[in-house]
C-alpha angles and dihedrals in degrees: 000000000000100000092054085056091057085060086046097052079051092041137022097206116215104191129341132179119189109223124202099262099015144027120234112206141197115196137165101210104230121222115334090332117135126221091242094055086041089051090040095054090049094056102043087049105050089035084064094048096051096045088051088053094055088240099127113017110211094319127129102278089184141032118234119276126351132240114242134194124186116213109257107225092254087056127106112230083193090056093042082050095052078044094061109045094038089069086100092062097039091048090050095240090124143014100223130015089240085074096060120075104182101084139066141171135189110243085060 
């Protein structure tokens, strides 16, 4: 718990869904944070945890790098976020949101 504080004190997120085979993720940077130490943080951390768990092993977690976009000012940060979490639906994997559990946003 504290280490994810420590990405929350770098990123206030918005609205995330974890895909299968990758993570979508909506984030206001806080303060003079960048996204790559943002992004950095968040892999180390969970690749920890999930060391720790026994989950991995000693197998990649995460692929090099990340693609980024920032929101353009015309753009609505409310649609990006519907966006977001409606990628399970869009990749076939449910029927209805209601039956996906790995995503969140805070409006909801």
């Amino acid at each position: 718990v504290g280490a994810m504080q420590s990405v929350n004190d770098l990123a206030e997120t918005q609205c995330f869904v974890v895909m299968p085979d990758h993570l979508h993720w909506l984030m206001q940077l806080q303060g003079e944070t960048d996204v790559s130490g943002v992004v950095q943080k968040l892999k180390s951390i969970s690749t920890k945890a999930l060391r720790r768990s026994g989950y991995c092993g000693t197998d990649p977690v995460w692929q090099r790098g990340f693609h980024d976009h920032a929101l353009r000012s015309e753009e609505s940060i409310l649609d990006i976020a519907r966006y977001i979490v409606a990628n399970p639906l869009r990749a076939g994997l449910v029927e209805s949101s209601a039956e996906y559990s790995l995503w969140d946003a805070k409006w909801i």
